[in-house]
C-alpha positions as CSV (number, residue, x, y, z in Angstrom):
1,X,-19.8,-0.9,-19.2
2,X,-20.6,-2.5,-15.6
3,X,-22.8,-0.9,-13.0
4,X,-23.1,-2.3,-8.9
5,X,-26.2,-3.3,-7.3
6,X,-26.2,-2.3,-3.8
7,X,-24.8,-3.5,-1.5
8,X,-22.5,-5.0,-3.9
9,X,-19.0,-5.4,-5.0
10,X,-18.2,-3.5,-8.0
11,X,-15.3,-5.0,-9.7
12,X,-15.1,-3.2,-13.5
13,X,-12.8,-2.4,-16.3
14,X,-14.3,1.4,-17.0
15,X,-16.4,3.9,-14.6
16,X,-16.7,7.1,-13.5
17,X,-16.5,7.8,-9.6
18,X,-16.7,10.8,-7.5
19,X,-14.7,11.2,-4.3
20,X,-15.6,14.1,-1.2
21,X,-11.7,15.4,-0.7
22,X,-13.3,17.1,3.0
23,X,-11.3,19.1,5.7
24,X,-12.6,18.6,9.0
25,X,-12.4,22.0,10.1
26,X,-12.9,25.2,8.0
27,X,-9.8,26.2,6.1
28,X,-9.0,27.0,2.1
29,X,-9.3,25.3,-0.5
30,X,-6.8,25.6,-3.0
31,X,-8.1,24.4,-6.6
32,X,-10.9,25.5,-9.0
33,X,-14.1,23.9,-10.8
34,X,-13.0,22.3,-13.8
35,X,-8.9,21.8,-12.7
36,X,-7.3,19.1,-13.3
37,X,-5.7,17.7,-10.0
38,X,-3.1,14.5,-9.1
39,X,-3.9,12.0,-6.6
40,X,-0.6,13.6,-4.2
41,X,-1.7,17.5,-5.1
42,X,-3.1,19.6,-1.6
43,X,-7.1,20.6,-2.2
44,X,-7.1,22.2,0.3
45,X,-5.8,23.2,3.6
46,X,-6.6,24.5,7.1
47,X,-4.4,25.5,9.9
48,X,-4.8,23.5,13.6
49,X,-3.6,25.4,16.2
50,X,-0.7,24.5,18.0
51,X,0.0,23.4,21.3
52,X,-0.1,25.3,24.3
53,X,2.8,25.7,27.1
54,X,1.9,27.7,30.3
55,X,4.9,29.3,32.5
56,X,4.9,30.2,35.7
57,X,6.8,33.5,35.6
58,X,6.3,34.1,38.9
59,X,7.4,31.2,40.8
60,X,10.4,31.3,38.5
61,X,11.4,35.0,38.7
62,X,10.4,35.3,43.0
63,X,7.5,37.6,42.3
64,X,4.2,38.7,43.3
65,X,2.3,37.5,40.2
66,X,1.2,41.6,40.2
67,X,4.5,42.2,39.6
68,X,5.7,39.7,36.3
69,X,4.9,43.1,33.5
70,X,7.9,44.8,35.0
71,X,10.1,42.1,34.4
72,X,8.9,40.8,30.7
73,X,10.2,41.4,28.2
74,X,8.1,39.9,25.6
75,X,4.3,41.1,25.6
76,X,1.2,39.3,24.4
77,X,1.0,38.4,20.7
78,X,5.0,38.8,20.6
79,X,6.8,36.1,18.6
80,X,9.3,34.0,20.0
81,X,12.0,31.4,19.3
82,X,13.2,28.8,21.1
83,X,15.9,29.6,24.2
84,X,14.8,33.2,23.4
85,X,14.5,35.3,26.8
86,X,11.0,35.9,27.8
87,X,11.7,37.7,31.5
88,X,14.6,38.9,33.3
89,X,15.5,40.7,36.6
90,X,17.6,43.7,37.3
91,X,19.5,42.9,40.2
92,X,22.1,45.5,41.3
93,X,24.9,42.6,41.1
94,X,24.7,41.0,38.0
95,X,25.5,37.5,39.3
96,X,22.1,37.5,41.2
97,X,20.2,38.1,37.2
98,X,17.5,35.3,36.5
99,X,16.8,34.9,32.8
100,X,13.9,33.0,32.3
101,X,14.2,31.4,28.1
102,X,10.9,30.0,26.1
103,X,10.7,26.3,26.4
104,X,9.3,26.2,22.6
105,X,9.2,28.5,19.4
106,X,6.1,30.0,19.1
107,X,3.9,33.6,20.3
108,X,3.2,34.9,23.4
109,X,-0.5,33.9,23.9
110,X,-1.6,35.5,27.3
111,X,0.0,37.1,30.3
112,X,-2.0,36.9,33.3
113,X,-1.0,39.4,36.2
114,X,-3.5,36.9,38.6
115,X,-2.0,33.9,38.5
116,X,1.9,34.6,37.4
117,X,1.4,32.6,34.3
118,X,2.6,33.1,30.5
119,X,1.0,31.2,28.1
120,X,3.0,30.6,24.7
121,X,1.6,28.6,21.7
122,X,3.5,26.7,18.9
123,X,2.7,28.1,15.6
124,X,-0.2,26.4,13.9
125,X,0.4,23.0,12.3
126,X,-0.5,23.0,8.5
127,X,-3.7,20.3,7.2
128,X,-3.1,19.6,3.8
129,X,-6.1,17.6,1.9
130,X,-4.6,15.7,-1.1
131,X,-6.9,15.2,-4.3
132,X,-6.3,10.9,-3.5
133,X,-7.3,10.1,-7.0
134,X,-6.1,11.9,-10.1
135,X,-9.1,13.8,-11.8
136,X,-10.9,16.9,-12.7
137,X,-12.5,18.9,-10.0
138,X,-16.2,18.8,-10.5
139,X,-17.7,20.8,-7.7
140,X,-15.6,22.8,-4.6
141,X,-17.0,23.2,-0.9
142,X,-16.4,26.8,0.2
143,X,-14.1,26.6,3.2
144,X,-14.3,22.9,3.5
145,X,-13.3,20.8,0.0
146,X,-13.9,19.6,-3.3
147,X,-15.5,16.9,-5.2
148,X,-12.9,15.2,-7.9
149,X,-14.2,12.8,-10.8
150,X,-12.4,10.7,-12.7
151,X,-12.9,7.8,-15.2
152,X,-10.8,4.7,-13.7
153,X,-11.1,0.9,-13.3
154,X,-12.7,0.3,-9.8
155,X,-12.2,-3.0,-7.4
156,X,-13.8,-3.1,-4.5
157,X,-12.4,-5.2,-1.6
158,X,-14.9,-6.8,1.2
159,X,-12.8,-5.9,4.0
160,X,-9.9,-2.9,4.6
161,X,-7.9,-1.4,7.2
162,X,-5.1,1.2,6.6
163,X,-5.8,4.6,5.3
164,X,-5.5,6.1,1.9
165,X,-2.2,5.6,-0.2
166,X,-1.0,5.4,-3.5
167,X,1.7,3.4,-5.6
168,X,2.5,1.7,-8.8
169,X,0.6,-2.1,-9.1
170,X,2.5,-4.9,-8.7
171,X,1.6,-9.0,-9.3
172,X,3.5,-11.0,-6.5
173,X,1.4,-14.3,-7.4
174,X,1.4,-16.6,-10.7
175,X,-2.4,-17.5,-10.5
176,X,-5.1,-16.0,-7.9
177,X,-5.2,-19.4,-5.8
178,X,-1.2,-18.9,-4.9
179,X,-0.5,-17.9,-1.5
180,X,1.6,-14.5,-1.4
181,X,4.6,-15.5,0.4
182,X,7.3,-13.6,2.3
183,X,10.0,-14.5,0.0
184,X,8.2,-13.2,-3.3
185,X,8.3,-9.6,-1.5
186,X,11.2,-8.0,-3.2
187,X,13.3,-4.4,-1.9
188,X,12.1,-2.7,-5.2
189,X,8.5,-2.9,-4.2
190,X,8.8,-0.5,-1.5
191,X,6.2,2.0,-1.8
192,X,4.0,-0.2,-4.6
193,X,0.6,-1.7,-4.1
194,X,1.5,-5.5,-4.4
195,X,-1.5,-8.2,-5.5
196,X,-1.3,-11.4,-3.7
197,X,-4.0,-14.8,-4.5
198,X,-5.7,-16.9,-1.9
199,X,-3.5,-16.1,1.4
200,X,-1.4,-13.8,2.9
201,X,0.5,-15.4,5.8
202,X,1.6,-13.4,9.2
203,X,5.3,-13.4,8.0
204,X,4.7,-12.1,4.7
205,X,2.9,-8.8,6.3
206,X,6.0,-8.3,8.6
207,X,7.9,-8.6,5.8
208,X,5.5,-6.3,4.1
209,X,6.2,-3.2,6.6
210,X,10.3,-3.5,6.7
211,X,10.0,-3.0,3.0
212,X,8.2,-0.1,3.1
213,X,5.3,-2.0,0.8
214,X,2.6,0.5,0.2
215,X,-0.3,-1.5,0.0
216,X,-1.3,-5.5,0.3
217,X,-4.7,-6.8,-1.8
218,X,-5.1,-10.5,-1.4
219,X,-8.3,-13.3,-1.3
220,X,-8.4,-13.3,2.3
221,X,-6.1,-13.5,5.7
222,X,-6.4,-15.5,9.2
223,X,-8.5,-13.7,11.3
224,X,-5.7,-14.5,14.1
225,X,-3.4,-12.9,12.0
226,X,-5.2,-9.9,11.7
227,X,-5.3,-10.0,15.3
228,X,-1.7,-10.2,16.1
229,X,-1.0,-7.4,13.0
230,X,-3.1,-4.4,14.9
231,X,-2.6,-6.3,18.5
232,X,-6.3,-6.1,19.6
233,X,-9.8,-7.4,18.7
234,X,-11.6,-5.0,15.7
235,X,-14.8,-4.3,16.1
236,X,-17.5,-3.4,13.9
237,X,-16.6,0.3,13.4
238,X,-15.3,2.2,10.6
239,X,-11.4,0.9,9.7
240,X,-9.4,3.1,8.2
241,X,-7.5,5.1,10.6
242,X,-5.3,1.9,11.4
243,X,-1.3,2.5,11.6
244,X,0.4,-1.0,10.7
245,X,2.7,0.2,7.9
246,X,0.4,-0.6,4.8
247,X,-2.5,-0.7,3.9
248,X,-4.7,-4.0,3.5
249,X,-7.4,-4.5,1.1
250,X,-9.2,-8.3,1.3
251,X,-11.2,-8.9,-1.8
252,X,-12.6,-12.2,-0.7
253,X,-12.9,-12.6,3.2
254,X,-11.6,-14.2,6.1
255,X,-9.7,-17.7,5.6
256,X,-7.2,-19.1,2.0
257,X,-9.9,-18.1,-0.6
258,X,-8.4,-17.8,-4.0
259,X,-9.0,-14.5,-5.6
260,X,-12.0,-14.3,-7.6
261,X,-10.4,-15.0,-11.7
262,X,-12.5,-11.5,-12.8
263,X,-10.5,-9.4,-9.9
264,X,-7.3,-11.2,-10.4
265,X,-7.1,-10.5,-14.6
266,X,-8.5,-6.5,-13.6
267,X,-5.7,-5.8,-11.4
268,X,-3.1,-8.1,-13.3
269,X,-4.1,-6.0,-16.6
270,X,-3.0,-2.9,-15.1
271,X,0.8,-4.0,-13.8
272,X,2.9,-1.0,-13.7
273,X,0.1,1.4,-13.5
274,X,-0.6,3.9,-10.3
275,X,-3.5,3.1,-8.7
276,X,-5.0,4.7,-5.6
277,X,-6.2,2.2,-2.6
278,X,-7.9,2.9,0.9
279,X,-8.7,0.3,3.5
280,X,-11.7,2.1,5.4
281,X,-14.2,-0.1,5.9
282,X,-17.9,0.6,7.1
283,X,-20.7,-2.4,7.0
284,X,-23.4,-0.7,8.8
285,X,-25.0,2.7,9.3
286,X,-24.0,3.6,5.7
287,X,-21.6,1.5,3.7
288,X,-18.3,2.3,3.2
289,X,-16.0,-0.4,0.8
290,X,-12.1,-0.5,0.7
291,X,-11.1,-0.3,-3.2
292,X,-8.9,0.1,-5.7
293,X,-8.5,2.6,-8.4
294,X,-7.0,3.0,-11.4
295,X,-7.2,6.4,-13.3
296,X,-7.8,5.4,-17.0
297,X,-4.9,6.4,-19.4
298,X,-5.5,9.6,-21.6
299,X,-9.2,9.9,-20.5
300,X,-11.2,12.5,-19.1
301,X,-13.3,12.2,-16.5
302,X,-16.5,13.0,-19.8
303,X,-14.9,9.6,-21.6
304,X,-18.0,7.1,-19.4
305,X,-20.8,7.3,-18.3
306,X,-21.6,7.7,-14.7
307,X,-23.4,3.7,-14.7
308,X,-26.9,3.6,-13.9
309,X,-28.5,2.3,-10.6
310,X,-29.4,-1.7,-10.7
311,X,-33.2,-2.6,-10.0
312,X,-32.0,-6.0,-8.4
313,X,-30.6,-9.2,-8.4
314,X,-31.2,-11.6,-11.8
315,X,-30.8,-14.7,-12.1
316,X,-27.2,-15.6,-13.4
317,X,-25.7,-12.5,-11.5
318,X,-22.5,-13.7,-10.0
319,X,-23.0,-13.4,-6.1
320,X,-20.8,-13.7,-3.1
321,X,-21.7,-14.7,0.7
322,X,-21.3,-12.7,3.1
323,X,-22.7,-14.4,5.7
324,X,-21.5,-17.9,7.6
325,X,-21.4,-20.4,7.3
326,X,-20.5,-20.0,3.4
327,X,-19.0,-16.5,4.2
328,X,-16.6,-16.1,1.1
329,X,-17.9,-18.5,-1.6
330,X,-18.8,-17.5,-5.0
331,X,-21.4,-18.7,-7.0
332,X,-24.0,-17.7,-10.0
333,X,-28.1,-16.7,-9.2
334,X,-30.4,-19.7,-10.0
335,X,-33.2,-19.1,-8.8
336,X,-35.0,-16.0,-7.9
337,X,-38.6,-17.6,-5.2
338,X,-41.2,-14.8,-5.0
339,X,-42.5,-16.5,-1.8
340,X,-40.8,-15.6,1.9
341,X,-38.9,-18.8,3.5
342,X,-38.5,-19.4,6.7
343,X,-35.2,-19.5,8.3
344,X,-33.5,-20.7,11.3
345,X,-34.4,-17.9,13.3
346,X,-38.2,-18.3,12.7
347,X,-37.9,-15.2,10.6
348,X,-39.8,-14.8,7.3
349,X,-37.4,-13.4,4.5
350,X,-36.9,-13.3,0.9
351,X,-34.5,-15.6,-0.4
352,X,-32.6,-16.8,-3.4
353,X,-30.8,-19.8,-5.1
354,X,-26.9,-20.0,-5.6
355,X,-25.1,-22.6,-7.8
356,X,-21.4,-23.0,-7.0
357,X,-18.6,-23.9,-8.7
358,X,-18.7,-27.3,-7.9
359,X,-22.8,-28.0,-8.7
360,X,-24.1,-27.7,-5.3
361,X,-26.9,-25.2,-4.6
362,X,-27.8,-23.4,-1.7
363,X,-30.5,-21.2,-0.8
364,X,-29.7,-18.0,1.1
365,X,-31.8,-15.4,2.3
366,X,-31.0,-11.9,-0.2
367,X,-29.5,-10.1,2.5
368,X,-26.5,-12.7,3.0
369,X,-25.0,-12.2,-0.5
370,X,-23.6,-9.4,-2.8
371,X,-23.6,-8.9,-6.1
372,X,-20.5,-8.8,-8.0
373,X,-20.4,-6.9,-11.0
374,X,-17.9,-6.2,-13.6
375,X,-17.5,-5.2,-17.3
């Protein structure tokens, strides 16, 4: 079994997580301790009201605002359908009748005899909270949620945006240093979670929406391109609320780096399966990784362990920068100085050695590089 040091990138056949399924606003929740829930079921729900329409009877009807109870004929907390007459006069010749209708469906909300006005509300527009992942429910939030475990394979990406979906796994790549390219998007992936390599090029993302694709998780993107996708400059906020038609899940960084091999053989080892994704995105003021997970087959959430908490880094850990100007490489731990080193800035820090692929070594301060960690 694998366990993450933090911040790190957990990337591991078997564990056990827990995910908050939160309204935000008090409302019912809709499952037990100890249910068994799907990643599509409603948790719970809540009720936000709907939108308000004010009317001015008055004007409408020629009346002293005084005057607009003798003419209703709907009162306060009355319910109403569209076209539906609200007010009407009685003229002695019936060709000189105003009828006034409701704009919108809805209840009477408030008649005020002050101003002339009626206001009418839509009926309330129903919240669901789905369970996202599929699992047992371990602990419910009165009036706000529940907490749902399950025992899954787990990849965490370094960067997201999108928000939570849900779809079967698909390879679109041969190897995890092939770009995924616009023709090897297919009509029957429409609603799937497809795994590209190194690169996913601008036309393959368009592509990507007009099939309906569910999800994207590739090495790494353009940042340019990422530009052009949500039309404007991200900053360094929370992602997740993004609306571009998938969701996007980079497990490398920013620029054509090949998939790391561990990530790659993961998600190619569970073709075919579901697997739950979210983008949302959080580097500082409390972490929040994009991932993919995939519940395990025929075990409960009992069959692992929760893993335990790392102590730290060790030498021979596999590491990745996070940090330019070797944001994105991959290397292994080899050498662990106790003493501080001073860098560029003139700042003291704690630092460590990283062999790459290739034999060269580079020494990086402990803040700069995660820890990736698998089974």
């Amino acid at each position: 079994m694998a366990h993450s040091y933090t911040p790190g990138l957990t990337v591991t056949e078997r564990t056990v997580v827990r995910r908050r399924r939160l309204l935000p606003l008090v409302g019912t929740v809709l499952v037990r301790q100890g249910e068994p829930v799907r990643a599509d079921q409603p948790v719970a729900r809540a009720e936000l009201p709907g939108k308000v329409y004010p009317l001015n009877l008055a004007n409408q009807l020629g009346v002293a605002p005084n005057e607009i109870t003798e003419y209703l004929v709907k009162k306060a907390g009355d319910a109403v359908r569209k076209d539906e007459i609200l007010a009407e006069n009685k003229p002695f010749i019936k060709w000189f009748k105003t009828e006034i209708p409701s704009p919108v469906s809805g209840t009477v909300e408030s008649i005020s005899t002050v101003t002339g006005q009626v206001l009418l509300r839509e009926p309330p527009r129903i919240l669901d909270v789905l369970g996202y992942i599929d699992g047992i429910v371990v602990e419910t939030i009165p009036q706000q949620g529940v907490v749902v475990e399950t025992s899954c394979s787990l990849v965490q990406g370094i960067f997201g945006i999108g928000g939570e979906t849900r779809g079967e796994v698909v390879i679109g790549v041969g190897a995890p240093d092939e770009a995924l390219t616009a023709a090897q998007l297919k009509p029957d992936m429409k609603g799937k979670i497809v795994v590209g390599g190194a690169f996913l090029p601008a036309e393959t993302m368009t592509r990507a929406k007009a099939l309906g694709i569910a999800g994207l998780v590739v090495g790494g993107i353009h940042d340019k391109d990422l530009r052009a996708l949500l039309g404007y400059d991200l900053g360094v906020a929370i992602t997740g609320t993004e609306q571009v038609g998938f969701t996007l899940i980079l497990t490398e960084g920013f620029g054509t780096i090949p998939m790391a091999q561990k990530t790659f053989k993961l998600l190619s080892a569970h073709a075919g399966e579901q697997a739950s994704i979210s983008g949302a995105t959080q580097i500082r003021a409390g972490v929040i990784r994009p991932e993919i997970i995939v519940p395990s087959k025929g075990a409960g959430p009992a069959a692992a362990a929760v893993p335990a908490e790392r102590e730290g880094i060790r030498i021979g850990d596999p590491v990745r920068i996070i940090r330019d100007p070797l944001f994105g490489k991959i290397g292994q731990v080899s050498a662990l100085p106790s003493d501080l080193h001073k860098i560029p800035t003139e700042s003291e820090v704690r630092v460590l050695e990283v062999q790459f692929g290739d034999g060269s070594k580079a020494v990086i301060p402990r803040t700069n590089v995660e820890v990736i960690e698998g089974a």
